[in-house]
C-alpha positions as YAML, in Angstrom:
chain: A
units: angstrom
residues:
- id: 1
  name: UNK
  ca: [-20.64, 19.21, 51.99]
- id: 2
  name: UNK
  ca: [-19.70, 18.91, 55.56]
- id: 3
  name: UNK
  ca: [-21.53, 20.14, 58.39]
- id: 4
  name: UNK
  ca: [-20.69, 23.41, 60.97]
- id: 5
  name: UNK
  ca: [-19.55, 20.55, 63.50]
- id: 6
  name: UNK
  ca: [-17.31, 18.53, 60.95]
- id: 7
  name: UNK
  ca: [-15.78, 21.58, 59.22]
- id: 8
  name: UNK
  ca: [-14.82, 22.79, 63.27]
- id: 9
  name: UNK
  ca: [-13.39, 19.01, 63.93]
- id: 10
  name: UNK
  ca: [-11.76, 19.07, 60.92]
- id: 11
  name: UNK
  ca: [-10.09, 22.39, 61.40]
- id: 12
  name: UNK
  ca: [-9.20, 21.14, 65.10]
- id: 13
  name: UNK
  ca: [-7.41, 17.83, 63.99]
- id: 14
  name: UNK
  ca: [-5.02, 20.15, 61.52]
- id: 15
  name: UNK
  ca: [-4.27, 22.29, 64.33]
- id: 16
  name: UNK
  ca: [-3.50, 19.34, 66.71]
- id: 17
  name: UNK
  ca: [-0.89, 17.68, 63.63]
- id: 18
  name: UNK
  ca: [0.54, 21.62, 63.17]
- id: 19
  name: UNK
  ca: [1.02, 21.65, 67.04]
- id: 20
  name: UNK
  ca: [2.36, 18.27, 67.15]
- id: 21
  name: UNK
  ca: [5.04, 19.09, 64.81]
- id: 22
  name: UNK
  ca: [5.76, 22.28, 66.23]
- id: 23
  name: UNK
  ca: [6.31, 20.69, 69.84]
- id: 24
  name: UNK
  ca: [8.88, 18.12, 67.99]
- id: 25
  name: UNK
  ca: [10.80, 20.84, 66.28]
- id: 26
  name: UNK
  ca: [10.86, 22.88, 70.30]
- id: 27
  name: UNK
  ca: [11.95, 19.46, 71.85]
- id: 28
  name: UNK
  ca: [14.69, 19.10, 69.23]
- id: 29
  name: UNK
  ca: [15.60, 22.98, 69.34]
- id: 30
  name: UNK
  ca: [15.94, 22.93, 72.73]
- id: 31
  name: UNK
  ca: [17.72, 19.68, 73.03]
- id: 32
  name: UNK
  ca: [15.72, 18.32, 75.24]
- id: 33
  name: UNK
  ca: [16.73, 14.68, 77.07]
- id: 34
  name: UNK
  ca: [14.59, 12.36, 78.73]
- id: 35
  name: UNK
  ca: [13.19, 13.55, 81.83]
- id: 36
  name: UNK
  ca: [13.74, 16.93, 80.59]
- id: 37
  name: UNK
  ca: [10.52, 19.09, 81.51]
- id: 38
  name: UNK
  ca: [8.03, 20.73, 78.40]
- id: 39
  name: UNK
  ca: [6.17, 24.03, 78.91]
- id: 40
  name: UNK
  ca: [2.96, 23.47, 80.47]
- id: 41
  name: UNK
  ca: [-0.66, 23.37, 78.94]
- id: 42
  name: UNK
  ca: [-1.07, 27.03, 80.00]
- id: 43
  name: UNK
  ca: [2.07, 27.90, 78.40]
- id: 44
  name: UNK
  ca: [1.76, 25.83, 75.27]
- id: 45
  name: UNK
  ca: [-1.80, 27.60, 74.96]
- id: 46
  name: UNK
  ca: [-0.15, 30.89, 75.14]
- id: 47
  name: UNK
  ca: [3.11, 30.02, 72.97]
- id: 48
  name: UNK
  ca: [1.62, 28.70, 69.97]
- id: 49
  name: UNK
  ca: [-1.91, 30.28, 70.01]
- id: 50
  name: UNK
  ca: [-4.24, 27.45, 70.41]
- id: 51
  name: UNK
  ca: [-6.61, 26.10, 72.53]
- id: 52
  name: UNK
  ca: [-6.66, 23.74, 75.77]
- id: 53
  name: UNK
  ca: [-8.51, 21.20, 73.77]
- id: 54
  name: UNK
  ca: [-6.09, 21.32, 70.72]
- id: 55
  name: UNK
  ca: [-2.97, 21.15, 73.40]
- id: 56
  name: UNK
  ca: [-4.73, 18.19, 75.12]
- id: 57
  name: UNK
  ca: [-5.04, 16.51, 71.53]
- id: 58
  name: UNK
  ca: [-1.33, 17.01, 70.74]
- id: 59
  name: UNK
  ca: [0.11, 16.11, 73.85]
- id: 60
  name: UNK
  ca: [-1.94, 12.99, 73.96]
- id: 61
  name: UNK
  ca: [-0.80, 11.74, 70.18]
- id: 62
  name: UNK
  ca: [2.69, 12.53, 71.39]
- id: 63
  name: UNK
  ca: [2.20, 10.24, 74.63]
- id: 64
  name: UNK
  ca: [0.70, 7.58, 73.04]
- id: 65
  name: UNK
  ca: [4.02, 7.23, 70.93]
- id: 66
  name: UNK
  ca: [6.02, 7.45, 73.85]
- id: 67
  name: UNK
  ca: [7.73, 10.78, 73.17]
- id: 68
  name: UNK
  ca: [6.65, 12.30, 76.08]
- id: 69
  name: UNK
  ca: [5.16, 11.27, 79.61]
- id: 70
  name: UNK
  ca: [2.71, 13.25, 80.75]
- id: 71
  name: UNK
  ca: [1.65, 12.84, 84.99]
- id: 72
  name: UNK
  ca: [-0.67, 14.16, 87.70]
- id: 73
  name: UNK
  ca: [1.31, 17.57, 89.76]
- id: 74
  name: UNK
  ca: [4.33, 16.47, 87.82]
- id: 75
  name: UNK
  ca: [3.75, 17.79, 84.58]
- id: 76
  name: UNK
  ca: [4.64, 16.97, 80.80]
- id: 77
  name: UNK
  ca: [8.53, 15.35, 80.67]
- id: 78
  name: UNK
  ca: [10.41, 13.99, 77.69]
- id: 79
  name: UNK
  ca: [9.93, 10.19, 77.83]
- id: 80
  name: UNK
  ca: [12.64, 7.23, 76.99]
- id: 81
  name: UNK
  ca: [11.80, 6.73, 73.71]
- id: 82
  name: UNK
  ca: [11.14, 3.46, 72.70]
- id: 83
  name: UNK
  ca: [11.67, 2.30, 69.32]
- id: 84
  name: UNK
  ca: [10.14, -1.17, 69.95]
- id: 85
  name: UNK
  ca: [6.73, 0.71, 70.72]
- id: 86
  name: UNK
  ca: [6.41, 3.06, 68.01]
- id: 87
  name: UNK
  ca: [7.41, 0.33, 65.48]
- id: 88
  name: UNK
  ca: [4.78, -2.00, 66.77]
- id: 89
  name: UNK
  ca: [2.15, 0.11, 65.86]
- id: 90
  name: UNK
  ca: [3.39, 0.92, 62.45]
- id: 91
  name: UNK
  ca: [3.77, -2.13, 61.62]
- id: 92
  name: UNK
  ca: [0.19, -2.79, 62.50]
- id: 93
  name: UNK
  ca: [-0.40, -0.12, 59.57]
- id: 94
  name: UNK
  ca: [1.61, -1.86, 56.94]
- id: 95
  name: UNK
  ca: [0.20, -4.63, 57.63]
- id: 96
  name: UNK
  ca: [-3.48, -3.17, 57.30]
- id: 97
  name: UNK
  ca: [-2.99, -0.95, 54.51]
- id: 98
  name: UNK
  ca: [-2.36, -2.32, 50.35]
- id: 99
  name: UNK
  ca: [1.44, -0.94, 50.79]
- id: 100
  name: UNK
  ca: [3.20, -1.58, 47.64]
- id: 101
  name: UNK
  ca: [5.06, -4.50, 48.38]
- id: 102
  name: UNK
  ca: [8.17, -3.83, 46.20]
- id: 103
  name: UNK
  ca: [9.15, -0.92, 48.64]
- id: 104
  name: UNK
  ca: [8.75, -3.76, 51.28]
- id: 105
  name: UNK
  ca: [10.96, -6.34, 49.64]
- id: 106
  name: UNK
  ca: [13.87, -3.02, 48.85]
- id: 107
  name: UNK
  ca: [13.10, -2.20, 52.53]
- id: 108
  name: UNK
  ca: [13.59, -5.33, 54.30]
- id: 109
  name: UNK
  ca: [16.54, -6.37, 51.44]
- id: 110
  name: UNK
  ca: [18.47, -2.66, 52.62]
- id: 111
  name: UNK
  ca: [18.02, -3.56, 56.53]
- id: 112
  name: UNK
  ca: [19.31, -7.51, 56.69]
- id: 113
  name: UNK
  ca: [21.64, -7.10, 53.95]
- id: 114
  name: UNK
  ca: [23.34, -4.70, 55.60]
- id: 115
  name: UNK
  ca: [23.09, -5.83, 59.23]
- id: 116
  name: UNK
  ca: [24.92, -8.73, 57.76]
- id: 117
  name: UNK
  ca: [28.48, -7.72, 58.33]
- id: 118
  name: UNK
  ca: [27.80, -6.81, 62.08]
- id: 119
  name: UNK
  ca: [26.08, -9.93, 62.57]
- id: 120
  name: UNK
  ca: [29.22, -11.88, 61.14]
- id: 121
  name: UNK
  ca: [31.61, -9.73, 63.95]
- id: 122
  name: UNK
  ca: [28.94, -10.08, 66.35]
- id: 123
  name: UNK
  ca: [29.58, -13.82, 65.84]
- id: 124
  name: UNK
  ca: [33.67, -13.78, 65.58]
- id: 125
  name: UNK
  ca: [33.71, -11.99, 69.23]
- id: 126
  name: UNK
  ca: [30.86, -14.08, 70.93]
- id: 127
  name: UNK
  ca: [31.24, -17.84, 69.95]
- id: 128
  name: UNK
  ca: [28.08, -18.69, 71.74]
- id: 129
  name: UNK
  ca: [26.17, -16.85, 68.79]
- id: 130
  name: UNK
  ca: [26.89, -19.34, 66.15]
- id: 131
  name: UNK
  ca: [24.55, -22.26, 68.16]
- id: 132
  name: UNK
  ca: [22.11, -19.57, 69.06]
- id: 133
  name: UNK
  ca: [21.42, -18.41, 65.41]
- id: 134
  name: UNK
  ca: [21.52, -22.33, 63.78]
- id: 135
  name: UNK
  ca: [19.07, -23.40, 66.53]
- id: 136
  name: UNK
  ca: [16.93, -20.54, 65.44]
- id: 137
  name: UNK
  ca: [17.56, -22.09, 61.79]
- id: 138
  name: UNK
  ca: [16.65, -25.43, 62.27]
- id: 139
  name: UNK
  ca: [13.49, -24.78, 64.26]
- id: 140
  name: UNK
  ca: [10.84, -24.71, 61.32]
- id: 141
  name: UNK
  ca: [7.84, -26.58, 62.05]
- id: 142
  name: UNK
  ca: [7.10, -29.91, 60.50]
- id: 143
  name: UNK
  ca: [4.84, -28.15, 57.48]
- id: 144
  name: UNK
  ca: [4.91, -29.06, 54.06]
- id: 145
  name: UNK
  ca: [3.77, -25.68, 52.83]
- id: 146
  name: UNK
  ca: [3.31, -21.90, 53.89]
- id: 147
  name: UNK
  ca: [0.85, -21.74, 57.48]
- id: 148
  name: UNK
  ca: [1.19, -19.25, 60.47]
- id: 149
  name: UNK
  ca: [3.62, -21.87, 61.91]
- id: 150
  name: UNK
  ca: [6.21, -21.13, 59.26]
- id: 151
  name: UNK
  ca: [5.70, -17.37, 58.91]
- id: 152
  name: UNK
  ca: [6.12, -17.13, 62.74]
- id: 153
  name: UNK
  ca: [9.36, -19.21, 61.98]
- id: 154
  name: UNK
  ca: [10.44, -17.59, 59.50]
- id: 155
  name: UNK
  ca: [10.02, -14.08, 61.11]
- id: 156
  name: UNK
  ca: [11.65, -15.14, 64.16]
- id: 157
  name: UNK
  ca: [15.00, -16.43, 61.91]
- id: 158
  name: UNK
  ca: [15.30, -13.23, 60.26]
- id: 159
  name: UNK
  ca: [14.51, -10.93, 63.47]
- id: 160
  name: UNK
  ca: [17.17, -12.93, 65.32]
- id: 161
  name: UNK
  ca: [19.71, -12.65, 62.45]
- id: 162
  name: UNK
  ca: [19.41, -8.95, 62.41]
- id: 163
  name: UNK
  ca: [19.30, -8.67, 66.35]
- id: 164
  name: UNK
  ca: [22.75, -10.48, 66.65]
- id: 165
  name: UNK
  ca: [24.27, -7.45, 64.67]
- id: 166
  name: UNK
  ca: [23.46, -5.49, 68.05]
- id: 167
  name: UNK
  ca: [22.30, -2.50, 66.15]
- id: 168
  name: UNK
  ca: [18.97, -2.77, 68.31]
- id: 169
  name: UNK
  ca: [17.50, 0.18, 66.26]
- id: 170
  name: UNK
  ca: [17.34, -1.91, 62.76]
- id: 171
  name: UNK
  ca: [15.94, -4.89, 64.86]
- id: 172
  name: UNK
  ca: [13.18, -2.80, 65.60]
- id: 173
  name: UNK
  ca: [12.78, -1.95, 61.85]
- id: 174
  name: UNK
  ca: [13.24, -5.71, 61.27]
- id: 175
  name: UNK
  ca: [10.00, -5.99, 63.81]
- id: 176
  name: UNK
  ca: [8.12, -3.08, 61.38]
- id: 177
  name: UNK
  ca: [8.17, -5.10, 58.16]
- id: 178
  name: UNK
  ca: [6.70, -8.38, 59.74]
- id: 179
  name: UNK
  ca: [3.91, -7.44, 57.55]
- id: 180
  name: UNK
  ca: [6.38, -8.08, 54.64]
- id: 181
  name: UNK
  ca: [5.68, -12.09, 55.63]
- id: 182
  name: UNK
  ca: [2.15, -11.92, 55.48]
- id: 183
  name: UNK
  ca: [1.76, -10.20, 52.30]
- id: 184
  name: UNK
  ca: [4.50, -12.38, 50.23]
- id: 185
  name: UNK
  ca: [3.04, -16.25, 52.00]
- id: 186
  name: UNK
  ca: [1.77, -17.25, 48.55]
- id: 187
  name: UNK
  ca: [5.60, -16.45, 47.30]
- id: 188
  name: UNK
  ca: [7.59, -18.19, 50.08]
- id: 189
  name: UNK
  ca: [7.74, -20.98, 47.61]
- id: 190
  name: UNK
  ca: [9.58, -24.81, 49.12]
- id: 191
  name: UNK
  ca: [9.56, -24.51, 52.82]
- id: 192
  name: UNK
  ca: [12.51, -27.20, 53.43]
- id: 193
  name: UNK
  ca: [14.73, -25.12, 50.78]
- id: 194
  name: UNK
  ca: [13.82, -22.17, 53.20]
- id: 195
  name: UNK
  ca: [14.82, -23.56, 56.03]
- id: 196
  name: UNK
  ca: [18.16, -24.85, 54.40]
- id: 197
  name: UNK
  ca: [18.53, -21.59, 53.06]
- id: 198
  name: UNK
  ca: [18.82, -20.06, 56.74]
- id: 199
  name: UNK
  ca: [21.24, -22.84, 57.67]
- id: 200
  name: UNK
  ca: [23.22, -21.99, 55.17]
- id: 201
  name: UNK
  ca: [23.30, -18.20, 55.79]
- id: 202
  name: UNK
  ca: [24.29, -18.72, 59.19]
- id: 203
  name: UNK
  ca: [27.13, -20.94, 58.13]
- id: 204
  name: UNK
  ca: [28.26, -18.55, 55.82]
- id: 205
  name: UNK
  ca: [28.58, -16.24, 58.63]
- id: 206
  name: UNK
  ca: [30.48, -18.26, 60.90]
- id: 207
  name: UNK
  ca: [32.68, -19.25, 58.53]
- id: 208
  name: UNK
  ca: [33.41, -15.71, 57.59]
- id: 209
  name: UNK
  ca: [31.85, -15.61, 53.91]
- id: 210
  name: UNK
  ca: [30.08, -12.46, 54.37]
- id: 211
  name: UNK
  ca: [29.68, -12.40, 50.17]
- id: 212
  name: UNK
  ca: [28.25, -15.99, 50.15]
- id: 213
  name: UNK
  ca: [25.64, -14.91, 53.25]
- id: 214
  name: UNK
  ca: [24.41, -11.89, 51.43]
- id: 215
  name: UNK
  ca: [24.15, -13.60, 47.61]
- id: 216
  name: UNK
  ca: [21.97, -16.22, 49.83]
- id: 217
  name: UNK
  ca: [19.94, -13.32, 51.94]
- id: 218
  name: UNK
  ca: [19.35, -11.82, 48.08]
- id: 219
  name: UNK
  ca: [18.41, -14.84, 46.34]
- id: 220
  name: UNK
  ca: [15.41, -14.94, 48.72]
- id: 221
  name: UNK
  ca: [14.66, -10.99, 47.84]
- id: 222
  name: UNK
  ca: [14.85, -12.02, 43.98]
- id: 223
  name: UNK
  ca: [12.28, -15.35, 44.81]
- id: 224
  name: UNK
  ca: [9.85, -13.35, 46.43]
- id: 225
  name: UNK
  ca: [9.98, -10.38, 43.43]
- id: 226
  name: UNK
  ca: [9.73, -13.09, 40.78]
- id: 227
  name: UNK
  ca: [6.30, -15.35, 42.63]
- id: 228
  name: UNK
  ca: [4.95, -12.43, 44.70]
- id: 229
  name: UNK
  ca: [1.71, -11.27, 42.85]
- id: 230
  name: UNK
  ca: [1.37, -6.94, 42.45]
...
């Protein structure tokens, strides 16, 4: 049974997450851009009917994620939000946590897949594209099986071929699943076939096959769900 002190920290922490949500539905009610100023601690105290330590706790989760910017004299603000932040630390807790790794392998196959088609008119309207993404390709390490060299690889193909699309928000997401190559390295199967595989995709691309990219982008998806343990 938890103690008098627990039971009160307890009780705190579920405030602080109540107030937390609360002060994301007022920043989206009041359409609130970045720069734009919150209530105070004072007033949040006497808004929502909690105390300075449960305001404190809120504000703090909040600024850690970048939402909002909190300063000496100046006060509590809306911050830039920054999707490369917030994803970095989630992806920290994929990659700690048993996620099931089937809703990784849908995840990731639902972001590149269809990033695919930008990429391709990303690459018709910049020329200088095409080199970028086969140099990025053709840069696995000299390995004959799966190491830290080749995930790094690997992860750094896929993130580029998603950040050429210029949808900067799903490169971000791409950044979030990196824990996707960590948990599937016994399932990455023949390294050289990998590496002709990106070749290949990035080919397809330039040569406008967007079907023969994507059946190539899948067949990986289908590897990994057939080798990848539970």
């Amino acid at each position: 049974m938890a103690s008098a002190p627990q039971k009160h920290q307890i009780r705190r922490q579920r405030l602080s997450e109540a107030l937390t949500a609360r002060l994301r539905k007022y920043i989206i009610d009041h359409d609130l851009k970045p720069g734009d100023p919150l209530p105070t601690e004072r007033e949040m105290v006497e808004r929502f009917g909690v105390s300075h330590t449960v305001v404190r706790e809120a504000t703090k989760a909040l600024d850690f994620l970048g939402i909002i910017d909190a300063a000496p004299r100046r006060g509590m603000v809306l911050d830039n939000f920054d999707f490369d932040r917030v994803s970095e630390y989630f992806g920290f807790h994929f990659a700690l946590s048993d996620y099931p790794k089937d809703k990784l392998l849908k995840s990731r196959s639902v972001i590149e897949t269809g990033a695919l088609p930008y990429t391709m008119e990303a690459m018709r309207q910049d020329p200088s594209l095409y080199p970028k993404l086969q140099k990025l390709a053709q840069a696995a390490p000299d390995v004959d099986s799966v190491d830290d060299r080749w995930i790094e690889y690997d992860i750094a193909f896929h993130r580029g071929l998603v950040e050429a699309s210029g949808l900067a928000p799903l490169a971000s997401l791409c950044d979030l699943l990196q824990a996707f190559f960590h948990k599937f390295r016994t399932a990455m199967g023949d390294v050289h076939k990998g590496q002709e595989a990106h070749s290949q995709i990035v080919e397809a691309l330039h040569a406008g096959r967007l079907d023969v990219a994507t059946g190539l982008l899948r067949s990986h998806f289908e590897f990994y769900e057939r080798n990848a343990s539970p």
